[in-house]
Structures are given as structure tokens and as C-alpha cells.
N, C-alpha and C positions, 0 to 999 in steps of 0.2 A: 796359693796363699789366700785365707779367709782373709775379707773387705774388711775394714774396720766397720762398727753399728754405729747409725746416731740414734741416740733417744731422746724422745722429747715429753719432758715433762707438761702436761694437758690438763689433769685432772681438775685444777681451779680453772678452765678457763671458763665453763658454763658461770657458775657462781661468779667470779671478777664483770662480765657481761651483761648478766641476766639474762640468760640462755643463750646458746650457741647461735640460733638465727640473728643474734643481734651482733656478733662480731664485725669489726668494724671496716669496712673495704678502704684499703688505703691507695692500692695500685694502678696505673693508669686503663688497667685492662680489668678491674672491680677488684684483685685480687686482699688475701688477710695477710699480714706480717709473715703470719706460718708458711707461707706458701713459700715467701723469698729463699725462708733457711731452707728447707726442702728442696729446690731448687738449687743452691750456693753448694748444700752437702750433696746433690748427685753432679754434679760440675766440679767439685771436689774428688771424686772418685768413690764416697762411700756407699758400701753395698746391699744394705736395707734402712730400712729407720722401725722405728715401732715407737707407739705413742702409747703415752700411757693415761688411760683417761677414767674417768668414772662410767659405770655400769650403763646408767641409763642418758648418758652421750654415746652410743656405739653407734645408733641410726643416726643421729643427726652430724656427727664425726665424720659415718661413713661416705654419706654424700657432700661434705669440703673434699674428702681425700680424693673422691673416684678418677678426678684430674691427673691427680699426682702418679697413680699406680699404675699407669703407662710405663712410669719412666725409674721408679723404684720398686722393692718388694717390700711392702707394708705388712705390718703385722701391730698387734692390738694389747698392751696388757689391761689391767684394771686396779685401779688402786680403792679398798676397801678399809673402813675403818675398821671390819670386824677381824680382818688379819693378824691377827696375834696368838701369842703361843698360850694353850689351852688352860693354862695355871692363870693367866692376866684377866681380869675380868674390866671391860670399860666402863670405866666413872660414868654415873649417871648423871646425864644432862650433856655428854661430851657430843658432838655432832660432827667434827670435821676431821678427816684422817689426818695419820700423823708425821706428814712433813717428807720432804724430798728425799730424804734417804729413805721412806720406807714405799715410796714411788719406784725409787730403781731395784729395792727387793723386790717389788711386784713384777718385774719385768725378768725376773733374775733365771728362772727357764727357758727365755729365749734369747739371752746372753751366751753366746758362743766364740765373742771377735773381744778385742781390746774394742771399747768404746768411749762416745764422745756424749756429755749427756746437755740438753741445754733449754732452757724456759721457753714455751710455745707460743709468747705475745713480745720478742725482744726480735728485734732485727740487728743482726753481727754482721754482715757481711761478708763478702766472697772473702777477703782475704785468712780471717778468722778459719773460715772452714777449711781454704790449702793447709793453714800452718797446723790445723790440728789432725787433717788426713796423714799429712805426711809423718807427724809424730809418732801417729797410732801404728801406720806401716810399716815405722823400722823397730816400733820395740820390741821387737819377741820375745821372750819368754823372760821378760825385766818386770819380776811382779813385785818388787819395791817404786818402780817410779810412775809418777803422775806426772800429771800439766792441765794447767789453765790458761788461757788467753785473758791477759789485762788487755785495760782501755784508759786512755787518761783521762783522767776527772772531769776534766773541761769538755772532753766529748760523748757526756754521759748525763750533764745536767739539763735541769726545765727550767724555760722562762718563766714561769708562770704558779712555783712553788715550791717546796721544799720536798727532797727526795733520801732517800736511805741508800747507802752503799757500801761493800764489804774493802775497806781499805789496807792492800798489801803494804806489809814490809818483806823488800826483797835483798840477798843477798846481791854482792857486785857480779855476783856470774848469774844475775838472774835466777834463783829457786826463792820462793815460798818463805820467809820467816815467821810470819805471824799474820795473819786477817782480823780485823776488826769490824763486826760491822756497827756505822755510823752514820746515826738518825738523823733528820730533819739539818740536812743539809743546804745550803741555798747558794744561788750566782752570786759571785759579786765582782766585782769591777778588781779585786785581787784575785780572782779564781774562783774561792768558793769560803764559805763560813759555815759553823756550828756550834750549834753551844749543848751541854750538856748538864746540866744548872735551869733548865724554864727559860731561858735568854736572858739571864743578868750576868752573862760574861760570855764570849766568843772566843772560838778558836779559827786560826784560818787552814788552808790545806791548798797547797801550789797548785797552777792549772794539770802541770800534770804528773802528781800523786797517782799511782797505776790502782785501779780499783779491780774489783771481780765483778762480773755481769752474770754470774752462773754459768759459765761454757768449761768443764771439763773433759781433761781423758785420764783415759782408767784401765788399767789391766782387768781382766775376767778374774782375777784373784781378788779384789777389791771386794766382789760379793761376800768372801768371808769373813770381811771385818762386817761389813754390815750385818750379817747374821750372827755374827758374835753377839756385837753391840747394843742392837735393837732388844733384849731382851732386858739388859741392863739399861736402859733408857727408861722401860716399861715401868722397870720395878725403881728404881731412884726417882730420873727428872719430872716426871709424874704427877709426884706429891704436892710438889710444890707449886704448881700449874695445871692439872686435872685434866682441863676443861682447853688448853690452849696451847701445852707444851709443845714442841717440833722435834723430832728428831731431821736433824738437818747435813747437807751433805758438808758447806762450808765446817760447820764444829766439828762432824766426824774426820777430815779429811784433816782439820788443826790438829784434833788427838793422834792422829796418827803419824804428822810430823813431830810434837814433842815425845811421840814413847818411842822415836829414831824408829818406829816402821817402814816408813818412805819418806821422797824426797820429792815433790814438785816444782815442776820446770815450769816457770811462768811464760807465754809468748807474747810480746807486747804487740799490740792491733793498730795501726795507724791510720783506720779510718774509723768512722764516727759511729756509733751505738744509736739507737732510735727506738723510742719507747713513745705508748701515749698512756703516759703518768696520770694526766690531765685531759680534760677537754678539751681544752686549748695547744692542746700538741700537736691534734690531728692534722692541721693543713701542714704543718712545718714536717712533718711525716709524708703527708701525699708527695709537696713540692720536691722534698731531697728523692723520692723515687721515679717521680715524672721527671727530674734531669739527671739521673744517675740509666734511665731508661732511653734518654735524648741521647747520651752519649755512649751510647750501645753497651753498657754494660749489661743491660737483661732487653730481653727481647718486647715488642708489644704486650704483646699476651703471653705469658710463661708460659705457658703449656701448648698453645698450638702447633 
């Protein structure tokens, strides 16, 4: 039986950064966020990863990964803004490609396995990656159903400013009803608030409202909604945004729950999400993997 893939979405990371040598070592052994998930998915079981990055990150890409490709078989896509079907001509002045679901098209020839697709600068942890290997291993040939891994709200917010998140509403058996994603969110001493008004009115949202971190699975059938779709993306959402629109995996994967295409299995994560949103995140990033490292959950040095 084919490994489940992970892929990992990369191509903003240079840009988010300001260049790849400036990624930020969090680990008690120098290591970047990306390394953890690399690591948690071969501990998981799964049987390649491929990253999908922009062109001119492949040299400086290649020397983070050379660690990791001991221990996985890596492989490379590239995500291009020029990729589009030859009738599309790109708005002048547009510069930045267009959005996560046309990341996993770019990959979509070395898509062979049901896969897990997920952000290259978020730390999930081990548990995340069991409950999504194992998903991916029993589904066979189930090319109506997905899954995401939620997180509760409360283990996904920053001290230190307001953050954006895709918030689930889920059936009682746990599937997918509807994602929202919801801006400039902040802590507060009830869980979390937002206002959607400029802040002359608040809404609140319990500690733990199940949110999306971007960690999906996918059947290999998936790729053909997105080749569907992404054309129609091209020629409507476009217009109306030129210069900015996304074709995105959360909306794609919405449309496909309301047209009754599929059904996603939400898996809730009980441990804590870790992002640096902020500059001020960093040390609170280092310290949770210097004692998650103390207490033998990842070794010194990944890789040695």
C-alpha cells in the first residue's frame, strides 16, 4: 500500500521572512518550525513530503532540507504565477501567485497517495500528524471524504496582538458545516473577542470554538476539483480583486461541502498550535520546544 504524501505549502516563506536565510531558529538544537512538522510526519509514518516553493528558493530550500532527506524522500514543486490556462492573460501590475489551492495544482504530478497538505511556518504537533496519517491509511478509494485537524481557539491565540482564523461549525458527529474565516481576533480574559464594525461593537468566541490551522487530507481525486475550478476562479473572482484575489483551499473545499461533493471529518488536536505571528512570540515558541524536548518528546537535535 502507497504512504500517504505530506505537502507543504513554502512558497511565501522567502517573502513572509525576507529571505530564506533569515528564517527564524526556534529549536534547542538551532532547528526552523518546518523541521518539527517533518520530523512528527516521518514519526507518523508518512512516505514522502514535497514542498512546494518558488523558483528561485530551490538552492537556498535545498540546503534547510539536506538534514531531513536521510530520513524522507523529498521532492520539490514550484508554484508560478505564470501557471494559468493560455486564454487567461495576468492583470498588469499582479505580482504574487494565486493562493493555496493553486500551490497543490503545482504539485499535482507528484501526487500519487491520499495526502495531508499543511503551512510551512505553523508547528501542529505529533499528535496532529498520527490522527491525520492514520486517516489518510484507511481511506481508499473514498474520493468523496476529506479531513482537517481543528485546534481550540484558546490554543492558537497571541499575547501580543490580534490574529485571523478559519472558525468551524461542526456537526455532533464531528464533520465540517461551514468555516468562516475571522479577522483581527484578540485574547481576552473570556477566550477571545472580534469585532467586525472597526471595533465599535464585539463579538466574543468561547476558549474552545474548534478553528482550522490549515492541516488537511485529501484523496488524489481532489486534484480534479481544483482543475475544474481554478479556471473559473480565473475568469469570475478576478475581477473583482486583480491584483490580490486567492484562489484558496478553505473556500474551495466550502464549495464542495455545499454542492453535497464531500463531506469532511474534522479531528479535534488537544495539544497546543505555535505560530510567530509576532516578534514577541518567539521566546514563548523556543521555551514550549525546549520543554516539550526536556521531556523527551523530540530528541536534542532532530536529526542526528
Amino acid at each position: 500500500m502507497v504512504k500517504p504524501l505530506l505537502i507543504v505549502m513554502a512558497a511565501g516563506m522567502g517573502s513572509r521572512y525576507g529571505g530564506l536565510k533569515q528564517i527564524e531558529p526556534v529549536g534547542p538544537g538551532g532547528e526552523i518550525i518546518l523541521e518539527y512538522s517533518v520530523f512528527d510526519a516521518v514519526r507518523a509514518g508518512f512516505g514522502k513530503v514535497i514542498f512546494i516553493i518558488k523558483e528561485d528558493m530551490r538552492e537556498d530550500f535545498g540546503s534547510i532540507c539536506e538534514k531531513m532527506q536521510e530520513h524522507i524522500e523529498i521532492e520539490y514543486a514550484f508554484q508560478k504565477l505564470q501557471d494559468v490556462p493560455d486564454s487567461f492573460s495576468i492583470p498588469e501590475g499582479r505580482e504574487k501567485p494565486w493562493g493555496t489551492g493553486q500551490a497543490v495544482l503545482a504539485a499535482g504530478n507528484l501526487i500519487d497517495a491520499p495526502f495531508a497538505v499543511i503551512n510551512a511556518d505553523d508547528y501542529y504537533g505529533p499528535e496532529a500528524f498520527a490522527l491525520m496519517y492514520e486517516y489518510l491509511q484507511n481511506l481508499g478509494d473514498k474520493n468523496n471524504e476529506y479531513a482537517m485537524c481543528t485546534w481550540q481557539l484558546a490554543n492558537t491565540l497571541s499575547d501580543y496582538g490580534h490574529v485571523s482564523r478559519g472558525v468551524c461549525s461542526l456537526s455532533e458527529d464531528n464533520y465540517l458545516l461551514d468555516i468562516k474565516e475571522t479577522k483581527k481576533i484578540f485574547k481576552s480574559p473570556e477566550g477571545a473577542r472580534y469585532s467586525e464594525d472597526g471595533e465599535k461593537t464585539w463579538k466574543t468566541l468561547a476558549p474552545d470554538t474548534p478553528v482550522s490551522m490549515n492541516f488537511w487530507g485529501l484523496p488524489v481525486s481532489f486534484l480534479k476539483e481544483l482543475e475544474q475550478r481554478f479556471p473559473d476562479f480565473l475568469l469570475n473572482d478576478t475581477k473583482t480583486d486583480p491584483l490580490k484575489s486567492e484562489f484558496l483551499l478553505p473556500e474551495i473545499i466550502d464549495q464542495c461541502i455545499r454542492e453535497d461533493i464531500a463531506r469532511v471529518k474534522a479531528m479535534p488536536v488537544s495539544e497546543r498550535w505555535y505560530g510567530i505571528t509576532y516578534r514577541e512570540d518567539k521566546p514563548k515558541v523556543m521555551k514550549a520546544l525546549e520543554k516539550l524536548t526536556l521531556e523527551g518528546r523530540y530528541p536534542d537535535n532532530l536529526w542526528s
